[in-house]
Residue, then its C-alpha position, 0 to 999 in steps of 0.5 A: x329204575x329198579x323199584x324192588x331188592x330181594x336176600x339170600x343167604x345160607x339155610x344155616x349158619x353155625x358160628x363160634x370155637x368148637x363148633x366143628x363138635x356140631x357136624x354130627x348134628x348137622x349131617x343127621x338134621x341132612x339125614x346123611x350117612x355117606x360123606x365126601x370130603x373136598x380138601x386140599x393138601x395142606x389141610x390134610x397135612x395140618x391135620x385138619x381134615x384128621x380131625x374132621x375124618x375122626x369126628x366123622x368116623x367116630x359118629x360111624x359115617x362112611x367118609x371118603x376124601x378128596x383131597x387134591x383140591x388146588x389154589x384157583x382150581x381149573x375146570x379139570x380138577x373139577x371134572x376130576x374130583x367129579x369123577x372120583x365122586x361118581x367112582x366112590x361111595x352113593x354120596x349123601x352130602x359133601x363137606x367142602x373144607x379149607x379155603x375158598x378154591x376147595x368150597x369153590x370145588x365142592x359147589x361145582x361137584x355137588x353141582x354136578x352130582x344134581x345136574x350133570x354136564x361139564x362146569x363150562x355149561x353153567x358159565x356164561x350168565x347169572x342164574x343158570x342153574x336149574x335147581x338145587x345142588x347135592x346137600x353141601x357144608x361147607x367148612x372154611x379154615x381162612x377168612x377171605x373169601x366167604x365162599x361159605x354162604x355165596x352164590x358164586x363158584x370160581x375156576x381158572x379156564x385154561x384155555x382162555x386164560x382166565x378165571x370164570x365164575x358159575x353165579x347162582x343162589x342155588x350154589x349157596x351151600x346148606x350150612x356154613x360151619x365157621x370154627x375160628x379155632x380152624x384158623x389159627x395155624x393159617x400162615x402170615x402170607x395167606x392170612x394177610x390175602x385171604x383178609x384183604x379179599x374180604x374186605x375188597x369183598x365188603x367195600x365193594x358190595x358196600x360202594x355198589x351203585x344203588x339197586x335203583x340204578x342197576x342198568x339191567x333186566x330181569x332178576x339179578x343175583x348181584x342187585x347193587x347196594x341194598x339196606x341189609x348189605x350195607x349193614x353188613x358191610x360196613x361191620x365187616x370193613x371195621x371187623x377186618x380194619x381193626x383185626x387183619x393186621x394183628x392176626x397177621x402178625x399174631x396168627x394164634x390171637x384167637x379173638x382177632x381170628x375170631x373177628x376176622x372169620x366174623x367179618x369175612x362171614x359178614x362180607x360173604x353176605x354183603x356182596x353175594x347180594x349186593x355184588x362187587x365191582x371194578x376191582x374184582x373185574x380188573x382182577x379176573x384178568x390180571x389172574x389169568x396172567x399171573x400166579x398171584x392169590x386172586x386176594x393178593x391182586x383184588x387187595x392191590x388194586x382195591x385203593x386205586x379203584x376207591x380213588x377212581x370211585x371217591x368223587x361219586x361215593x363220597x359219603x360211603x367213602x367216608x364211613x370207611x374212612x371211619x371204620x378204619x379210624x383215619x386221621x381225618x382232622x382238618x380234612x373236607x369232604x373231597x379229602x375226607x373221601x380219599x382218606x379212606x383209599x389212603x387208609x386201605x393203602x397202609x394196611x397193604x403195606x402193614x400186611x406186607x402185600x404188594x402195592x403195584x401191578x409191577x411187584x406181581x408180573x404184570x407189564x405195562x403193554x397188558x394194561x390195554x388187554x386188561x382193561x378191555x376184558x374187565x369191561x366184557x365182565x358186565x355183571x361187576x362193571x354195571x355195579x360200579x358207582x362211577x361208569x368205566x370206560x377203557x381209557x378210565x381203566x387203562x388210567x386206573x391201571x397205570x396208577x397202579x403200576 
């Protein structure tokens, strides 16, 4: 039995509308000058990154930007944009800005520009970064992910088919600048993923196996449930259960923005400490053969896996089941907990989100595959409450087809 737990987050959090006016303040506490921004198209074409070029300019920084940043970035986009860094300016701090794949990117080049190599060198384990990475900000325009203050970095291994994630605390970023009004021109489509993937984020870290029984040695950067998580989660699951479906729906409602980038900040948080389990194991997979947003697929498979979970998680299944207000009159305590399953159901079909591996590509003669390279993903499987096993997934999976 583990007997000690151990936080982590960002240095800095600066939170609130118009707090992208504070870069100025931030860049000079890192005593930077030369600055690369990592963004993506979109951003660039929404005039965000306009704004926060001019901002920079304005403050007489040297900016350069990269803007080429791609959904589920694959290692060459990252030996890319690295490349363009080294080209460019005596870089001394990297904005990452957009959604979670151009933060992802920013972590792997300011990795890079520490430590040198190729991003598969940091792959294979947790803790395999040897020090700090290049001073990084990081400023995200969805609320998903909470890249903004994790230890983890996702890219798409091409080669393999499948995505792959650098886990380390020194990947956390020096100051996560959240400014819900970066929000409000986010899509339906992305909105509703991006806000799904943060409460998988959030139930998942909140349902972890306690850190007592986390079957593993050493220090681990994913512990299992812990008190301060827990807190944390659970205000995420009810931020996000109260406000995804409004600010899908009414993307310019800035207060549900608000409250969403809150709970995605929160989520970020809770699982970059305490870990996230089965769905995001089944969802590694099923990434690498299909096109889906991977907060489209962990979103999907979400309510299957907390039905698989409930019998063993019960009390926290019924905190949820709280959180999202459910119906739970007249209900006992097996029915309270798979209240909470039903609940994140409907808000998949209120969002307007799949609900079956079927509507996103999948095929029935993948479950077998998928199922079994889940099961390889052991720093998510041993967190799980219930212990998986490859017939339980395979069962799991067919309910969700």
């Amino acid at each position: 039995m583990r007997n000690t737990w151990e936080f982590f987050s960002t240095e800095r959090i600066v939170f609130g509308n118009g707090a992208i006016q504070r870069l100025d303040l931030i860049l000079r506490r890192l005593q930077a000058k030369n600055v690369l921004i990592i963004t993506d198209p979109g951003i660039k074409q929404a005039g965000i990154a306009d704004q926060v070029i001019s901002l920079l300019q304005e403050a007489d920084y040297k900016v350069v930007v990269y803007d080429k940043a791609v959904p589920e970035p694959p290692v060459s986009t990252a030996l890319e944009c690295h490349q363009f860094a080294n080209s460019q300016i005596n870089t001394d701090a990297i904005i990452g800005l957009g959604g979670g794949s151009s933060i992802d990117l920013a972590k792997i080049v300011a990795l890079l520009m520490a430590h040198g190599g190729h991003p598969l060198d940091y792959f294979g384990g947790e803790n395999q970064v040897p020090g700090p990475i290049a001073p990084l900000i990081a400023i995200p325009t969805t609320a998903g992910t909470g890249s903004e203050v994790t230890s983890v970095a996702v890219l798409t291994d091409v080669e393999n088919n499948i995505k792959v994630g650098i886990s380390d605390n020194y990947l956390r970023p020096a100051v996560a600048l959240l400014d819900p009004e970066l929000t409000t021109g986010l899509p339906p489509y992305v909105t509703a993923c991006s806000g799904i993937d943060a409460l998988a984020h959030a139930v998942e870290a909140y349902t972890a196996k306690t850190y007592k029984y986390i079957q593993a040695e050493g220090n681990l950067l994913f512990q299992g449930s812990i008190p301060i998580s827990d807190a944390l989660a659970l205000q995420a699951i009810e931020l996000i259960a109260n406000n995804l479906t409004l600010a899908v729906h009414q993307g310019s409602n800035l207060e549900a923005r608000s409250n969403m980038l809150l709970g995605s900040l929160l989520a970020g948080m809770a699982f970059s400490n305490a870990g996230t389990a089965a769905a995001h194991a089944l969802a590694y997979p099923i990434g690498g053969l299909v096109k889906s947003p991977h907060g489209e697929v962990t979103g999907l498979l979400l309510p299957y896996v907390m039905e698989y979970n409930a019998a063993v998680e019960k009390d926290k299944m019924i905190q949820i089941a709280k959180a999202f207000d459910a119906d739970t009159n007249g209900l006992g305590e097996k029915e309270l907990a798979l209240a909470a399953s039903k609940a994140v159901f409907h808000l998949l079909e209120e969002i307007g989100l799949p609900t079956r591996l079927s509507q996103i590509g999948i095929r029935e003669t993948d479950i077998p595959e998928i199922a079994e390279k889940a099961l390889g993903i052991a720093r998510l499987v041993r967190n799980n409450p219930r212990v998986p096993t490859k017939e339980g997934f395979e069962e799991l999976l067919r309910k969700a087809f």
